[in-house]
Residue frames relative to the residue before (quaternion, step in Angstrom):
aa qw qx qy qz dx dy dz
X 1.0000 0.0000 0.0000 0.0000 0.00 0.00 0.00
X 0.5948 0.5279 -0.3241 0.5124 3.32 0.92 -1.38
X 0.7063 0.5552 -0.3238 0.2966 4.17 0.55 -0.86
X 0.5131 0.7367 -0.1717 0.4056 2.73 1.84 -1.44
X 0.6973 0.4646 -0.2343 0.4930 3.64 0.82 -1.74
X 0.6783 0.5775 -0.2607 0.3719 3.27 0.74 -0.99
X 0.4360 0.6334 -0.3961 0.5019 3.62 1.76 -0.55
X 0.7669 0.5578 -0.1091 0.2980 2.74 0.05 -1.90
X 0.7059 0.4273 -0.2446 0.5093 3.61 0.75 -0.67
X 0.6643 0.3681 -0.3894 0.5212 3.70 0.85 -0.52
X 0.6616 0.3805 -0.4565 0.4574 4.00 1.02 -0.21
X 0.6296 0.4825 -0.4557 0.4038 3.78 0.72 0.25
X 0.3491 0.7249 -0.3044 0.5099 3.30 1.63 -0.23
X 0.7594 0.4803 -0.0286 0.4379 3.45 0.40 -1.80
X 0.8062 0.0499 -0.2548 0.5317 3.03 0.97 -0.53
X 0.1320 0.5933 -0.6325 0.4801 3.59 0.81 0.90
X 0.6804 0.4481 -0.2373 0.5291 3.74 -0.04 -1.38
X 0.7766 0.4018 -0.3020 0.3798 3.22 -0.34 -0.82
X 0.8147 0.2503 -0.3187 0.4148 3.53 0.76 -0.82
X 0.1322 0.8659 -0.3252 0.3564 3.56 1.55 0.46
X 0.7492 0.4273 0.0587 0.5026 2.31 0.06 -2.76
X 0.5858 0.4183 -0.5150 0.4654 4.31 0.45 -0.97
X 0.6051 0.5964 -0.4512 0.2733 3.57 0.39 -1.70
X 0.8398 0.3021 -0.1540 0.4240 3.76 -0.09 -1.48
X 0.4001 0.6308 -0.4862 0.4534 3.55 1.30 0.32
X 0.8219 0.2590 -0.2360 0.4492 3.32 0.32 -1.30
X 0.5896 0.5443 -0.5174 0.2975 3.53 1.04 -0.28
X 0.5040 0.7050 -0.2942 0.4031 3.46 1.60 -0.60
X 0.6845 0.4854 -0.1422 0.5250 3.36 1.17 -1.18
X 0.7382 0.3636 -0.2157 0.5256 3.77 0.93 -0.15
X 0.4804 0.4709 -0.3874 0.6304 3.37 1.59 -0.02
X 0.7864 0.3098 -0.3922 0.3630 3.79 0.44 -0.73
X 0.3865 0.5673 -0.5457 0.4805 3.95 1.45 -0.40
X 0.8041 0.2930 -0.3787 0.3524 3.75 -0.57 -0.81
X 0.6544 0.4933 -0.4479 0.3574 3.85 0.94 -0.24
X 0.5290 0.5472 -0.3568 0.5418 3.24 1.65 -0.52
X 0.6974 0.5949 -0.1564 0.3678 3.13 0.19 -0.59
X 0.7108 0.2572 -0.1125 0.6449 3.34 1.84 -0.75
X 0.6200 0.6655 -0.3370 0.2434 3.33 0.82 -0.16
X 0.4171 0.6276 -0.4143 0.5104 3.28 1.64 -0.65
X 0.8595 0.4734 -0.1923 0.0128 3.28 0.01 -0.88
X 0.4670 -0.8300 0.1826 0.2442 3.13 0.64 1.59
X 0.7822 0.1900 -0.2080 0.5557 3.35 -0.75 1.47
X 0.5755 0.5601 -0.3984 0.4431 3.72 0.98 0.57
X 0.1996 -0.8239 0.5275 0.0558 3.16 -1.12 1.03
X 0.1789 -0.7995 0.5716 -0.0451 3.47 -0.62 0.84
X 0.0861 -0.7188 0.6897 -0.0137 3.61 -1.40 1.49
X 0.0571 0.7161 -0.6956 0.0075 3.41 -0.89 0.56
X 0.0495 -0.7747 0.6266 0.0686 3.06 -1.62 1.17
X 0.6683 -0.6220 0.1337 0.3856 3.44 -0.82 -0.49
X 0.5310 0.5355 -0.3775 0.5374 3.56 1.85 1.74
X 0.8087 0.1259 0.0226 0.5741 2.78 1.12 -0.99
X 0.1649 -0.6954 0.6309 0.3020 4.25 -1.20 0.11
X 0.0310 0.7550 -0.6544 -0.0285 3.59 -1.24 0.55
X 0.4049 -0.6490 0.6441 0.0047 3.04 -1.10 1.78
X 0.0226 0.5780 -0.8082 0.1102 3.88 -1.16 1.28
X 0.0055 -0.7218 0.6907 -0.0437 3.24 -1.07 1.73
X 0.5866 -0.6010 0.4704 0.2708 3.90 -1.34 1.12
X 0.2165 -0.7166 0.6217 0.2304 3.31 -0.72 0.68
X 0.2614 -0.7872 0.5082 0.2317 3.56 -0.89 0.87
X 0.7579 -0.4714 0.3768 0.2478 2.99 -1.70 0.87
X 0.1868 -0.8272 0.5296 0.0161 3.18 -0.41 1.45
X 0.1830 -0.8955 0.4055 0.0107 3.48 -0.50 1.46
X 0.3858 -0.8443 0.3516 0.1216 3.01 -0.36 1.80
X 0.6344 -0.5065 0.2987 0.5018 3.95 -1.47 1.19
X 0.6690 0.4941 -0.4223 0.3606 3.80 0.43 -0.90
X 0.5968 0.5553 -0.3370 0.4710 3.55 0.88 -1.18
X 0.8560 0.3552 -0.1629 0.3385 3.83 0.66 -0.36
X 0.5959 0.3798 -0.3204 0.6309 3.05 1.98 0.56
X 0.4855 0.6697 -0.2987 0.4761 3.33 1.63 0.24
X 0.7599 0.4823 -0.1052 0.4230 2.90 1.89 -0.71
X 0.2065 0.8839 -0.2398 0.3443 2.71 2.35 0.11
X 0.7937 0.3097 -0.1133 0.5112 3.60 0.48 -0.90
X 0.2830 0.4903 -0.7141 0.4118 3.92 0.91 0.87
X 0.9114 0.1906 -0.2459 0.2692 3.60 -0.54 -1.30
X 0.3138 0.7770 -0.4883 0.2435 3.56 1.28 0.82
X 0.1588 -0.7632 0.5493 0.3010 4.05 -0.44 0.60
X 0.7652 -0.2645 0.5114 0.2881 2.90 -2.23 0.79
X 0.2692 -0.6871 0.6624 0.1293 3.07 -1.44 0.89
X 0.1938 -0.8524 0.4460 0.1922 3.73 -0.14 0.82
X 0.0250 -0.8862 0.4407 0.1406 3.64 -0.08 0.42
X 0.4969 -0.6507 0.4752 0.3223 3.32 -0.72 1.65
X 0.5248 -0.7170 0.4496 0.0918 3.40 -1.58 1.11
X 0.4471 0.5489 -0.3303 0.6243 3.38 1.92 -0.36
X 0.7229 0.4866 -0.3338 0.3595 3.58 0.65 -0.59
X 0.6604 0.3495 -0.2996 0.5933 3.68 1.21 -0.04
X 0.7836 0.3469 -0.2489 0.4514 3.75 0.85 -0.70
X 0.6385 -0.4503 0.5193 0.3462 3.41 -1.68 0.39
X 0.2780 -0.7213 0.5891 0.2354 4.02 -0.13 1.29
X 0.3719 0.7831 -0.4904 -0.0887 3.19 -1.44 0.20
X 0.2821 -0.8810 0.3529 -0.1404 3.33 -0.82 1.27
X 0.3023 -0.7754 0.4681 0.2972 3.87 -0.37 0.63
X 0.4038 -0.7734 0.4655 0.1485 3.72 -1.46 0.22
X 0.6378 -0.4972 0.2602 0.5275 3.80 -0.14 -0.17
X 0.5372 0.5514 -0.3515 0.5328 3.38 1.43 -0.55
X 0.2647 -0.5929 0.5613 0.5132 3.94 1.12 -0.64
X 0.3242 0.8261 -0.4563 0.0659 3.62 -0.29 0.48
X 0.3229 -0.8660 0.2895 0.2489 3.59 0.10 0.46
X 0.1295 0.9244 -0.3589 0.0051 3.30 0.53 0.98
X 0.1869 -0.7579 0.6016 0.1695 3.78 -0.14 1.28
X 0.3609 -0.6860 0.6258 0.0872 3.65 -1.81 0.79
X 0.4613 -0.5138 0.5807 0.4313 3.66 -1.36 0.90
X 0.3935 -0.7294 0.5139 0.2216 3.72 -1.13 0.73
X 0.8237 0.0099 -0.3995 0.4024 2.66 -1.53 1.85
X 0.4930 0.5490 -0.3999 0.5437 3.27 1.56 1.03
X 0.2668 -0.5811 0.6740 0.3700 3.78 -1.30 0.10
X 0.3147 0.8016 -0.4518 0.2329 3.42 0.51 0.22
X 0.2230 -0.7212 0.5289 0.3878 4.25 0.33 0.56
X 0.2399 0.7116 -0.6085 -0.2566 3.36 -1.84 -0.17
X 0.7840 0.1012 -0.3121 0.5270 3.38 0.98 1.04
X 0.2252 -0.7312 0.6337 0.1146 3.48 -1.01 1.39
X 0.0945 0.7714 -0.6252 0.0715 3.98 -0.82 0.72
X 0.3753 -0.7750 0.4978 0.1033 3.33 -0.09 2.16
X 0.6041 -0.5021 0.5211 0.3338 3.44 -1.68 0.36
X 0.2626 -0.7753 0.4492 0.3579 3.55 -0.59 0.37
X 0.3312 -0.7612 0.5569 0.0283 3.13 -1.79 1.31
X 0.6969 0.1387 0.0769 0.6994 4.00 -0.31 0.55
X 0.4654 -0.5923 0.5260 0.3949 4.07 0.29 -0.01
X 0.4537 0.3942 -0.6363 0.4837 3.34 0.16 1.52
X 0.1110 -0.6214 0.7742 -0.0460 3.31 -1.94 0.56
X 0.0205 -0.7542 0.6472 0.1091 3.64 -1.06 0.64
X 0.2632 -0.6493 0.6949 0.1619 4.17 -1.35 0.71
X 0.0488 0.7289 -0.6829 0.0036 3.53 -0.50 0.85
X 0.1563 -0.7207 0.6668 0.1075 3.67 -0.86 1.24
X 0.1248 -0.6685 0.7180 0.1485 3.45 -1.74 0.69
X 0.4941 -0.6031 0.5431 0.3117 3.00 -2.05 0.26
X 0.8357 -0.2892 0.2798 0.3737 3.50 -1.06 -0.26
X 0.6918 0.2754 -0.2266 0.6279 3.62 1.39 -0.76
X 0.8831 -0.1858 0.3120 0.2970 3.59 0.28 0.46
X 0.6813 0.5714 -0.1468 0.4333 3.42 1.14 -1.37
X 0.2795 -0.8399 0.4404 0.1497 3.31 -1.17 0.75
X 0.4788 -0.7802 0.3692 0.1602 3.17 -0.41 1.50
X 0.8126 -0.0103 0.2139 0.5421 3.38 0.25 -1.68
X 0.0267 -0.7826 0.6014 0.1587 3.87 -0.86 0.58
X 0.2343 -0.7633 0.5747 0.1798 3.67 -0.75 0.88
X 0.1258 -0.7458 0.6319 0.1696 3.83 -1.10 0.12
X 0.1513 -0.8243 0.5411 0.0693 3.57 -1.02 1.14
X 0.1358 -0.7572 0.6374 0.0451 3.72 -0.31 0.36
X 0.0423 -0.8162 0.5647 -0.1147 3.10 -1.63 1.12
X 0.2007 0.9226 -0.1890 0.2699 2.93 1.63 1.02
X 0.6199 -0.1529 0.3885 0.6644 3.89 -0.36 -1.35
X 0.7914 -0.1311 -0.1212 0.5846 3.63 0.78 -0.28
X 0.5509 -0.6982 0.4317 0.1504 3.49 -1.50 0.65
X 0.2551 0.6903 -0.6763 0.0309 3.81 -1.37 0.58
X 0.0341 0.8155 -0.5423 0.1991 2.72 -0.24 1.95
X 0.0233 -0.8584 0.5007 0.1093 4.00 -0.67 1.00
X 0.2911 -0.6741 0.6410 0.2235 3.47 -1.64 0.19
X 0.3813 -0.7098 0.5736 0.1477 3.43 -0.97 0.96
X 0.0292 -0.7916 0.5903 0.1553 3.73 -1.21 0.32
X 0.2661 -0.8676 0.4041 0.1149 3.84 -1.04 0.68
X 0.3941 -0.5906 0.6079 0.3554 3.37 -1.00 0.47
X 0.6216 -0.5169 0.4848 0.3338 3.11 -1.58 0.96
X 0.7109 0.3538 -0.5218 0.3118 3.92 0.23 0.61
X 0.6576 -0.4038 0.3212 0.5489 3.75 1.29 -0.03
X 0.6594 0.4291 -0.4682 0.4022 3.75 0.97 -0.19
X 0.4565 -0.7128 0.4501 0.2845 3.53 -1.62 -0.13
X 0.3481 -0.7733 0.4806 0.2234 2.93 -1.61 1.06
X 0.7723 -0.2225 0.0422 0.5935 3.58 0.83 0.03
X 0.4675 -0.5823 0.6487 0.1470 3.43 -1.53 0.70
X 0.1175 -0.6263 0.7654 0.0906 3.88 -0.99 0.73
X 0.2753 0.6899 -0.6687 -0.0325 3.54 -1.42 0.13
X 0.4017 -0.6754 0.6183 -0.0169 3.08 -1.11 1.73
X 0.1924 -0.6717 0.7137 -0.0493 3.68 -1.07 1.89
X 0.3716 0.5108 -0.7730 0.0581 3.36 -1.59 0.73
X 0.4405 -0.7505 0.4909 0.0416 2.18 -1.27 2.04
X 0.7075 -0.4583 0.2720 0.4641 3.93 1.03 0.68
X 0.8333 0.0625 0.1195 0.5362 3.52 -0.21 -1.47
X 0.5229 0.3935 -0.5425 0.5268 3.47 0.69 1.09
X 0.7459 -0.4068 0.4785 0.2218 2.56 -2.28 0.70
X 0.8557 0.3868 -0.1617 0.3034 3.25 0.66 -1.51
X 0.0759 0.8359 -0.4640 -0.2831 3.30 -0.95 -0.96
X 0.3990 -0.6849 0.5628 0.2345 3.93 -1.01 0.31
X 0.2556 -0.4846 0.8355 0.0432 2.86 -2.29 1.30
X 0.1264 0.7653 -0.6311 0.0086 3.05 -1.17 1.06
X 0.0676 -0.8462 0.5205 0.0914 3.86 0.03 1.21
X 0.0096 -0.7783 0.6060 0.1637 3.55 -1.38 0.38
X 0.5027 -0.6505 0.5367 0.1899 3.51 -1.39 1.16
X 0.0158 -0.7901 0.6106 0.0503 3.39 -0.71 0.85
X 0.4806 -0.5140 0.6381 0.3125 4.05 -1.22 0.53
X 0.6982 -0.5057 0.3456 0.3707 3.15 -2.11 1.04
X 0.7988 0.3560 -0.2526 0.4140 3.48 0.60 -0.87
X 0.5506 -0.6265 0.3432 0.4320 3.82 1.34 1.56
X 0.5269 0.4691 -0.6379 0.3090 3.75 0.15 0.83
X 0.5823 -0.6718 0.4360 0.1400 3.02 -1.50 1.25
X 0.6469 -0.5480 0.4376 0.2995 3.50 -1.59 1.23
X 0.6277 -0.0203 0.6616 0.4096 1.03 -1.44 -3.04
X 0.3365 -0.6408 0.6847 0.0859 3.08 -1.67 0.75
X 0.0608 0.7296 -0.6795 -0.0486 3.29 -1.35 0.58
X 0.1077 -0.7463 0.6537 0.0645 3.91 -0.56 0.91
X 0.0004 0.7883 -0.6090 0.0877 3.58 -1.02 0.95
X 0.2707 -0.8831 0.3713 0.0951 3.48 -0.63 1.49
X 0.2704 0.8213 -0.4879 -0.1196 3.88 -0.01 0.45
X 0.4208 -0.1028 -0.8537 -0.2890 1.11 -2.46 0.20
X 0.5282 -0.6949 0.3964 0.2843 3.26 -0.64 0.99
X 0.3329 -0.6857 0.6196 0.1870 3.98 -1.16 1.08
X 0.7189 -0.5572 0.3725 0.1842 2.61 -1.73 0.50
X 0.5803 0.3401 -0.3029 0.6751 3.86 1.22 -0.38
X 0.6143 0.4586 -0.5354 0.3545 3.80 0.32 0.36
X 0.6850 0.4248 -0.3921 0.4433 3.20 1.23 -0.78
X 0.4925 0.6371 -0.4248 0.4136 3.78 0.90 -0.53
X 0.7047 0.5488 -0.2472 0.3756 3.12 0.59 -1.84
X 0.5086 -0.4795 0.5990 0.3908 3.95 0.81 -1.59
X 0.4485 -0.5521 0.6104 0.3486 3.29 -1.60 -0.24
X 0.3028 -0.6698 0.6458 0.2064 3.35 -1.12 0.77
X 0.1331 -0.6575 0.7206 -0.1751 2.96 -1.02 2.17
X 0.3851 -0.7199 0.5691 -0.0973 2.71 -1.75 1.34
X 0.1190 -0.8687 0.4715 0.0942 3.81 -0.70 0.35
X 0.3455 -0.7414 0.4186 0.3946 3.94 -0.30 0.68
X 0.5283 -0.5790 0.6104 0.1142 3.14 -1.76 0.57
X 0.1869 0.8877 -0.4168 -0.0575 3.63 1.08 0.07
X 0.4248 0.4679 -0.4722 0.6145 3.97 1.52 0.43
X 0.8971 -0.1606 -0.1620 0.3783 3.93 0.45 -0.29
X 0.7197 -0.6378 0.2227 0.1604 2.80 0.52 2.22
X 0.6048 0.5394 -0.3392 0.4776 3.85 1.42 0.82
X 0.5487 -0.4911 0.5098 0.4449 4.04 -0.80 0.17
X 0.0341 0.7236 -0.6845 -0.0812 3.79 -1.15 -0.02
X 0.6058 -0.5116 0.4987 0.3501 3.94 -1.15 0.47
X 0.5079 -0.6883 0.4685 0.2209 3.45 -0.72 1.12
X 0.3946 -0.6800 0.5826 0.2061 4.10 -0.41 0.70
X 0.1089 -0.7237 0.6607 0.1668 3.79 -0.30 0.84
């Protein structure tokens, strides 16, 4: 009898164990379904201890309508802007000629020849083509040599050209004013070192003739 009890307790024992051991099986198995089950999901944390599992999932950043037209201009391209289109083209020919253009036009407004024998010639045109004004430079035993200046569309504002006639003391600035479409003013010739009755006198300014194409003394 006494062997009997003694059966009996080690098989309640056994299965004590046994249902134990099912119990934390399946809790095992229903803890891993929900980790499976959460884990795909991107940005989710999970704690598990040894009573309970607790899932803390990231809320994601919720991007506002402004935040997404704000963002508009990452994949926006640069406007490039063609450099002939702001500047005053200019360019040389087979003849070597300098030839400056009314801007953003193919249009000439200043031819300025290579020099030959120390001559050079500045031939200004107007908008249709026409020549306005021809300048001669020399570079010789004595000098007359000019620099041109532009309005920001390609036309000129005035020509300076500096005379020394070599073996003189003196020498001349003579500038001329020219309209947008290179037609010629005024003239102003100034001697230095400048004398006294010149400076009394004024500058001797000059006006075109543009019916016969010649300077004339200005009418006070």
């Amino acid at each position: 009898m006494t062997q009997f009890i003694k059966n009996l307790f080690v098989l309640i024992n056994i299965l004590s164990i046994f249902f134990i051991s099912c119990k934390n099986s399946s809790n095992n198995e229903v803890n891993n379904n929900k980790k499976e089950e959460i884990s795909p999901l991107k940005d989710t944390v999970y704690v598990i201890n040894k009573t309970d599992t607790i899932f803390i999932e990231k809320q994601a950043k919720k991007v506002s309508e402004k935040e997404v037209i704000d963002s508009s201009h990452i994949n926006k391209k640069k406007t490039i802007v063609n450099p002939l289109e702001t500047k005053i083209k200019i360019e040389r020919n087979n003849k070597k000629e300098e030839i400056i253009y009314y801007k953003s036009t193919t249009k000439i407004s200043t031819k300025i020849t290579p020099w030959v024998d120390g001559t050079r010639y500045i031939r200004l045109y107007d908008r249709n083509g026409n020549q306005t004004y021809e300048i001669e430079d020399e570079n010789k035993s004595y000098s007359s040599i000019t620099n041109l200046r532009y309005n920001n569309d390609g036309s000129v504002i005035d020509a300076t050209t500096n005379l020394n006639p070599g073996a003189s003391m003196n020498w001349y600035v003579t500038t001329t004013k020219f309209k947008e479409d290179n037609q010629p003013t005024f003239q102003e010739s100034i001697e230095y070192p400048q004398k006294l009755s010149a400076i009394v006198e004024g500058s001797r300014l000059k006006v075109w003739d543009s019916q016969n194409k010649k300077w004339v003394p200005k009418s006070n």
